[in-house]
N, C-alpha and C positions, 0 to 999 in steps of 0.2 A: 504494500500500500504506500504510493508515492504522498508527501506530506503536503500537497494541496487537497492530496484524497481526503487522509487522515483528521485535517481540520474543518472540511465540509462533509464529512462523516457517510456512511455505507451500509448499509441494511442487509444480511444475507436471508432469502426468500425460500417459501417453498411454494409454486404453484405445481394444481392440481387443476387437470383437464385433460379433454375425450382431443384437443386436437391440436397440441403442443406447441409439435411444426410450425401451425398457421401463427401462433400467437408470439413464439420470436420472430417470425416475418414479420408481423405486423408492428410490434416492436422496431425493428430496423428500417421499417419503412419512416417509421418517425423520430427516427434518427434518437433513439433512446436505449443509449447501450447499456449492456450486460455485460457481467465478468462470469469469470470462474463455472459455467453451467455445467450441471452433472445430472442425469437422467438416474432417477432409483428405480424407475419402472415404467413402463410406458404410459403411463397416464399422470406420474408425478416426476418432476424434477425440483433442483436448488440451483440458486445463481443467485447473483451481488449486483445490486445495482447503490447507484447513489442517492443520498438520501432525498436529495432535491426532484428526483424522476421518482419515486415512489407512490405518491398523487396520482401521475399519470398514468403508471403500470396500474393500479389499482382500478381506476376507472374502465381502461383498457379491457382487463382481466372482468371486471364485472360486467362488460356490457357483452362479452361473447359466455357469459356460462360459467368461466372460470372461477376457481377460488385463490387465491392469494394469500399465504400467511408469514408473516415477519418470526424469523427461528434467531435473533442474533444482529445486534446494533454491536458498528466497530467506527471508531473515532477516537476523537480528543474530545468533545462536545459531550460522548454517552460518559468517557471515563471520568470528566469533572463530576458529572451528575450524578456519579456512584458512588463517589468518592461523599456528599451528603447524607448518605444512608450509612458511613463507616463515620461515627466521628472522630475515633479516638486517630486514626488514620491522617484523618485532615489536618487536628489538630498537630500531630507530630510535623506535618510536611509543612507546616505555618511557620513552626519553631523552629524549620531546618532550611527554611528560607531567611526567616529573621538571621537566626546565629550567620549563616552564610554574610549574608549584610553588616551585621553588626559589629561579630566578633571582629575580622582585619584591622579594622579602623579603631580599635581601643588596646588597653595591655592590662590584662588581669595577675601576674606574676610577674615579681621585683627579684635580681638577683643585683650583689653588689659585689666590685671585684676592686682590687688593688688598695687595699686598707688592710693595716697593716696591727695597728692600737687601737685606734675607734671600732667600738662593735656593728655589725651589720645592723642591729638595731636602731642602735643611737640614730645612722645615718639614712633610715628609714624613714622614723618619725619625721624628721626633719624636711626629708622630700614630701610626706603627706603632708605636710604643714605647705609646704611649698607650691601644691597641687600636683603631685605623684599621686595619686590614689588608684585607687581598685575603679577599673572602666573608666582611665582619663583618655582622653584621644589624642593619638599615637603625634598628633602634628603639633597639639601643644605641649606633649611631653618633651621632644627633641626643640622645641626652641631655648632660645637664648637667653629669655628673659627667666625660667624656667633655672636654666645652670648660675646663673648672678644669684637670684636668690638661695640655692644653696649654698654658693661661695659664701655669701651672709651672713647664711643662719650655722656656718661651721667656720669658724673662724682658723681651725686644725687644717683645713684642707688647702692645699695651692692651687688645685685646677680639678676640676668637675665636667664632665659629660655624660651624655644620657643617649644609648641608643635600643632601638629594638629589632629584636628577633620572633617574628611574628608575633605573639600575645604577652611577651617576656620583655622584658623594659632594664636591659643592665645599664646598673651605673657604674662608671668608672671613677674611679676618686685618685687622688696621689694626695698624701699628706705634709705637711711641711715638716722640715728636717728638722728631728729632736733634736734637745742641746747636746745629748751626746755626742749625736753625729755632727753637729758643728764643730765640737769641739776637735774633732779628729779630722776633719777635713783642714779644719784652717789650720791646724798647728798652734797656734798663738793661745797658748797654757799657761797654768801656772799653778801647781800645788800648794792651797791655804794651809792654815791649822785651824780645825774644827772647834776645838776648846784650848782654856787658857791652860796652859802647862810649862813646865821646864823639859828643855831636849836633853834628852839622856843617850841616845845614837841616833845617827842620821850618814843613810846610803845612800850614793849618788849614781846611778848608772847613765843617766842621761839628763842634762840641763846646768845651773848654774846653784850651788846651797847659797842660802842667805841665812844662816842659822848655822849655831854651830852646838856645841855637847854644855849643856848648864846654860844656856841662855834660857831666858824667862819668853815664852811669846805668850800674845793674845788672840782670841777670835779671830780669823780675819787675815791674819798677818801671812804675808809670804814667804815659805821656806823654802820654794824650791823653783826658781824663773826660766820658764822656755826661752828667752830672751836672750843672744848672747849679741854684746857691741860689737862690732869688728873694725871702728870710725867711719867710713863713708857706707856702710851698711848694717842692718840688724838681720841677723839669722833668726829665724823662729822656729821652735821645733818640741815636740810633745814629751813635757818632762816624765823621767822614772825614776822615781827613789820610794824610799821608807824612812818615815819619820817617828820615833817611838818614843814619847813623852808622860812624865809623872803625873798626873791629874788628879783634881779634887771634887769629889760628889758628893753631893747630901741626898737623901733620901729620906721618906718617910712614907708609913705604911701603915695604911691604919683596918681593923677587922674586926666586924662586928660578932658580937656572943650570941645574938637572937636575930634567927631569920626565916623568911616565909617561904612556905613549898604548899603547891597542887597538893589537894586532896583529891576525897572523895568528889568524885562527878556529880553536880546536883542536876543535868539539864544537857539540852542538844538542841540546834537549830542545821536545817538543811534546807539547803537552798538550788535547783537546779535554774540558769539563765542560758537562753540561746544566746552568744553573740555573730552581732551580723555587721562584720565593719567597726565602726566606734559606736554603733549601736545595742543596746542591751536590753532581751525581752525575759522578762521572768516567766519560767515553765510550769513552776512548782515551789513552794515552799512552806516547813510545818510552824509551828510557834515560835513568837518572838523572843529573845531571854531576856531578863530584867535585873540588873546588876550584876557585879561577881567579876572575877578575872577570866576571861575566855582564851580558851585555845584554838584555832583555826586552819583548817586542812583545806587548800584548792587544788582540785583535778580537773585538767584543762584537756579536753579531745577535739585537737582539731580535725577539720574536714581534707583530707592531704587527696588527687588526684594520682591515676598513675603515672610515674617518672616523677615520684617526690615533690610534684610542686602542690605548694599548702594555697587554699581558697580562705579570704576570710570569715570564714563560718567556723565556729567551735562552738561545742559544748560545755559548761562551766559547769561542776558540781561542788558546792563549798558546804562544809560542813565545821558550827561553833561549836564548841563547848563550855559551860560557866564550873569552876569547881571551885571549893571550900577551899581557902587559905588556913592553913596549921602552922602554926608557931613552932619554932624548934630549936634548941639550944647546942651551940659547937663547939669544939676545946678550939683554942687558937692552934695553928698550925706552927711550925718551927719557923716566923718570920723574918731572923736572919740569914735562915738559906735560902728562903722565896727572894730575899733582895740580893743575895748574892747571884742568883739563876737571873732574874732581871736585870741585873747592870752587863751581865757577860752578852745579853744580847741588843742589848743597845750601844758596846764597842762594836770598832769594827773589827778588830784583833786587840786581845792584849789579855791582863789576867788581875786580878785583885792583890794587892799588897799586904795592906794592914786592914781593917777597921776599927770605927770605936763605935758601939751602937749606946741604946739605951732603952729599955723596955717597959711602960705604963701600963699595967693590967688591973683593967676595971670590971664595973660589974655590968656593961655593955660594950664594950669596943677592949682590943687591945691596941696598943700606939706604941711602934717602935721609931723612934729616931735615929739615924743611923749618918756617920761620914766616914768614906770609902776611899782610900788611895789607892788608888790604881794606874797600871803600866799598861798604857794600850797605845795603838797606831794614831795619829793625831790629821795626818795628811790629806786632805780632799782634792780631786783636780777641779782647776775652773778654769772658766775663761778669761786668757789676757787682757788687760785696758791698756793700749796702745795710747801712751802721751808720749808726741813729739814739741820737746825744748824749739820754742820758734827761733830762739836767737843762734842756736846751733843750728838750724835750717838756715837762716839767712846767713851764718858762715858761709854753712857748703855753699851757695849760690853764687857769693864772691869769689 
């Protein structure tokens, strides 16, 4: 069936008559073709004619005796019309025209790539803030005004682009150079002292000391300069040593004799919420609780497609708890080795000397007062501040 046929549609027939012969002649006398004709018997046959001749064959057929009967409509005309009597049918092919239409032209899945510190999250939010969202369209997603405001709203980032891959929206991000890595690029270092202390050794494998064994230094002060003169140039270059100085801490520590713990459970609250986007509908939920300390459980399912890409739809189940606070009385723990264990991890090498503490025990709290000498690494890298003497500039010039 050629597709001019198929849109003005075809009717397969069964006439029945005493003089067959004569009634396709008469047929082609009036120039009203037939297809496909097959005799079952001598007195009945089937043939195709188009739906627009049917009238005619009909009349035809009745005014010599004949009977005529329609066994089978073929088109595009009968199959719409069938397609009402199916609706769940129609309906699907509606949705698969729409999606057809709709989905290209938007991006339902975010992936983010070349971020290194910043979580995929953080840098998510930020583009929905920015109109990244779930079905934004693909044209305003990849504009420019689009990539400025994320540069904006992430001050962490150098440069931002936004492309897609059919319904997927990657972002590319590059973040700006931590101080670390500045500080290794540019060379231009110099190792502080973290706290005030006296030097008690100091290794030099690379750079310039400015300290020496019994010198008093402060916060701040420089022991160890990338920086070497050489008169008409400065060599810069990333110091390495070890600085190991006597330090002084005070500490103090204080712990309570009476404290509260969870009891018994008095109560439960659950709560089931659809979410749908930043939208949130409640499903379900039992009694409210009324006072008390609660404990709180979220289990979150989201809706993931297959090849892992998550849809924002989840299911939320949270579940509270209110329970009875109980009072309970504790010996104090051995305080001056809980602050010996804490000073060793707030060095960043080194080991305790002496101390002298002092222990308050009361009838709620105990209070230890405590100062610490200690031998630990004192040295931190930072970045050089480069001052050039202008009068020794205008030397060299002359």
């Amino acid at each position: 069936m050629g597709l001019w046929k198929s849109l003005a549609g075809q009717v397969r027939l069964e006439l029945t008559g005493a003089q067959l012969g004569d009634t396709l002649a008469r047929l082609n006398d009036r120039k009203i073709p037939v297809y496909a004709v097959r005799f079952l018997d001598p007195l009945t046959l089937e043939m195709t004619a188009d739906l627009r001749h049917y009238p005619s064959i009909r009349k035809l057929t009745g005014s010599r005796g004949d009977r005529v009967r329609i066994l089978s409509r073929q088109g595009v005309i009968f199959s719409i019309r069938s397609l009402l009597f199916r609706p769940v049918l129609l309906a699907g092919l509606i949705l698969l025209l729409f999606s057809a239409i709709y989905i290209p032209r938007h991006v339902f899945f975010f992936r983010v790539e070349g971020n290194d510190r910043l979580p995929d999250r953080l840098i998510l939010e930020k583009a929905a803030q920015c109109g990244l969202t779930f079905g934004a369209n693909r044209r305003e997603v990849r504009s420019e005004k689009l990539k400025n405001a994320l540069l904006e709203a992430i001050p962490e980032l150098q440069w931002a682009g936004i492309n897609t891959a059919g319904c997927v929206a990657i972002v590319s991000v590059r973040e700006r150079t931590a101080e670390g890595s500045a500080i290794t690029q540019t060379g231009a270092t110099r190792i502080v002292a973290v706290r005030d202390a006296v030097v008690r050794s100091c290794t030099v494998t690379r750079g310039i000391a400015l300290c020496k064994v019994g010198q008093s230094v402060t916060r701040g002060q420089t022991l160890i300069s990338g920086l070497t003169d050489c008169g008409r140039v400065t060599l810069q270059s990333t110091p390495e040593g070890e600085v190991m100085g006597q330090t002084l801490r005070d500490l103090t520590v204080i712990f309570p004799r009476e404290r509260l713990s969870y009891g018994i459970e008095t109560g439960s609250f659950q709560k089931i919420d659809l979410i749908i986007g930043k939208k949130r509908i409640n499903l379900f939920h039992t009694r409210g609780l009324s006072g008390g300390s609660c404990g709180k459980i979220v289990k979150n399912y989201p809706l993931v497609l297959f090849g892992r890409f998550p849809l924002p739809v989840a299911v939320e189940v949270s579940r509270e708890t209110t329970c009875e606070m109980q009072p309970y009385s504790a010996d104090a723990p051995d305080l001056e080795a809980f602050a010996g264990e804490y000073l060793q991890q707030q060095m960043i090498a080194g080991s305790i000397l002496d101390s002298s503490v002092s222990l308050e025990a009361g009838s709620q709290a105990a209070v230890l007062h405590g100062r610490f000498f200690c031998m630990e690494m004192i040295g931190r890298v930072q970045i050089e501040e480069l001052v050039q003497n202008e009068n020794n500039r205008q030397d060299r010039q002359r």
